[in-house]
N, C-alpha and C positions, 0 to 999 in steps of 0.2 A: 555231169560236168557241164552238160549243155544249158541245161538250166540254173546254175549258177553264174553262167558265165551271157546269162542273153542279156543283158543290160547293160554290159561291160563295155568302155568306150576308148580306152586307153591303157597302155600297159606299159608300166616301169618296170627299169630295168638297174640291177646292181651293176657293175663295170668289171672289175678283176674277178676273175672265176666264173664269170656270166655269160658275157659278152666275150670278153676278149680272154686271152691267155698270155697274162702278163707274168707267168713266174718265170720263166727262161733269165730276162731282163733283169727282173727281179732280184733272183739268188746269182746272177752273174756279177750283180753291182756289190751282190754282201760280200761274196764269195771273193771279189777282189781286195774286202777289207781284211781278211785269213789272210792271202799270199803277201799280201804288202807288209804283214807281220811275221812272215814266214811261218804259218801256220799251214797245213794241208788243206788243199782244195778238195770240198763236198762238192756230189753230183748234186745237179739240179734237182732231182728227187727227192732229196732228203728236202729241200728248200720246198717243194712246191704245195704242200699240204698246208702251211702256213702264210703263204704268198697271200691270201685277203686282210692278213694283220698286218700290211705296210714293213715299216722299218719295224716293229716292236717284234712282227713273227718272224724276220731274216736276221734280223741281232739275237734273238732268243736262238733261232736255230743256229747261226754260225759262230754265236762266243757265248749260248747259255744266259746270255743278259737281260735283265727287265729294265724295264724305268727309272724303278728304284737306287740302280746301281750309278754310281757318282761318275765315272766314264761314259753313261749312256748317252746325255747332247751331244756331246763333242764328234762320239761315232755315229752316231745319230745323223748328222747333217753330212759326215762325208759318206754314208752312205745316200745322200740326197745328193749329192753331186755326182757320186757314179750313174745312179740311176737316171737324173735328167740328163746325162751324156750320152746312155745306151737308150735311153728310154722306148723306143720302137725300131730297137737292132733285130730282136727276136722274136717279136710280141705280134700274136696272130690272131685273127677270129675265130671262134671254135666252129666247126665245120655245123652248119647246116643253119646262122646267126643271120645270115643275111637272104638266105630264102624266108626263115620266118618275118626279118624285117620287112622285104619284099611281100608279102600276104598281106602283113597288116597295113602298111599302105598302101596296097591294092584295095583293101578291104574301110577307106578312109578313115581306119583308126587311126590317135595320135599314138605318140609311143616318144618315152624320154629312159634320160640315165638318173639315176639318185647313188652315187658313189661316196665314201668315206675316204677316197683320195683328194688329196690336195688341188684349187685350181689351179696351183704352178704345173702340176704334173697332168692333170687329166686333160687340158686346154691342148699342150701339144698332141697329145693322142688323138683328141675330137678331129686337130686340124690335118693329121693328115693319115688318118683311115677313113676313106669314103666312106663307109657304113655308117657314119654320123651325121649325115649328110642333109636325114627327112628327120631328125630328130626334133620336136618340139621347145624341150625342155632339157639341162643336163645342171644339176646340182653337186655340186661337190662336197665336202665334207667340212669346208671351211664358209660356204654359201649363206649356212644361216648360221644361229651362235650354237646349235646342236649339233651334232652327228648319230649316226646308227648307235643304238638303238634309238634313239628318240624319234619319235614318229616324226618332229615337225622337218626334214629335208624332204618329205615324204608328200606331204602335206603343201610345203611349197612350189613343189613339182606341178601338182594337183592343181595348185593357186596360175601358175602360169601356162596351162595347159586349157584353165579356165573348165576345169570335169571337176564333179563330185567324186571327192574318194572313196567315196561309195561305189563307183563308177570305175575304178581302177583296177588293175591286178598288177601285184609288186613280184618282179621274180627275182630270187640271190641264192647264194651257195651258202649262206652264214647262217649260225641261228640267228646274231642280229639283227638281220635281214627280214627274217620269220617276224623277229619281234615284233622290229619297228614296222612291216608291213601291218599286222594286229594291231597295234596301235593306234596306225594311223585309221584303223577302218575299212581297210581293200583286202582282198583278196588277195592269198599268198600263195606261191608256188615256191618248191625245191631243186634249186638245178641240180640233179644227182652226178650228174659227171663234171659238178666243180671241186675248186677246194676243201670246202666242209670243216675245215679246223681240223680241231682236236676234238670237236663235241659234233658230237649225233643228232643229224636235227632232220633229217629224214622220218615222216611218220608226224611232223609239226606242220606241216603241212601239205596240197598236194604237189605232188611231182613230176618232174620230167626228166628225159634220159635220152 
């Protein structure tokens, strides 16, 4: 590990399942779109496995819906309104996120976010959890014309960071994550106690717990 890692000058970071634990928030704001239908309210649990797939993985799990389905904008956005209302009622660091942040800027590494959340949504987050605070870099999903998997948010990180991404380590809970980290050319790690989907991406690369 050490020696893959002596060259390394900067580490990205995914956002939901990463860093932070945004599913409470999350399946709270889907979860209001069941009761407002009089549908039974799911635990948060059932929600939270899905919480990296945005509104696509909280509509799937609370009405079974894809994209595809001719209802999906319309629920779509009110569930974008729940969410930017509650958006950091719940929503916490996952325990031990900011001693690691704390090292590596002890250590003058840089260190960013590369999220597939939106910057309507991820800008309030930055602004008020300190933890964002020494961050260099934070791209969103809407930042460049790509999102995860595609390396290039990856890559633009890398670009405003002003490192080689060669030079980087990308960590997420997603296999897109894995993807687009390979892609872009850095080094990948697996948060193993994030979300992880529905697909197994533990063993795509290395890990942490």
């Amino acid at each position: 590990m050490s020696e893959l890692t002596k060259n390394v000058r900067a580490v990205l970071f995914d956002l939901d399942g990463t860093l932070i634990d945004s599913a409470p928030d999350l399946g709270a704001a889907a979860d209001l779109l069941r009761v407002a239908r009089g549908m039974p309210s799911l635990p948060i649990d059932a929600y939270r496995p899905m919480a990296g797939a945005g509104a696509r993985g909280m509509l799937k799990v609370g009405f079974d819906m894809t994209p595809e389905h001719p209802e999906f904008p319309a629920l779509r956005e009110e569930f974008f309104s729940n969410y930017e209302a509650r958006i950091h009622e719940s929503t916490f660091q996952f325990d031990g996120v900011q001693q690691l942040i704390d090292a590596l800027v002890a250590r003058d590494m840089s260190w960013g976010v590369v999220t597939n959340k939106a910057t309507r949504f991820t800008s309030l987050i930055v602004q008020r959890m300190p933890l964002f605070a020494t961050a260099g870099a934070i791209v969103s999903g809407d930042t460049t014309p790509h999102s995860k998997p595609h390396p290039e948010p990856l890559l633009e990180a890398a670009r405003r960071l002003n490192i080689d991404p060669a030079q980087c380590i990308y960590v997420g809970d997603d296999e897109r994550d894995i993807v687009a980290g390979k892609a872009a050319g850095m080094l990948t790690v697996a948060a193993a106690y994030g979300y992880l989907g529905t697909e197994q991406i533990l063993g795509t690369g290395m890990q942490i717990s």
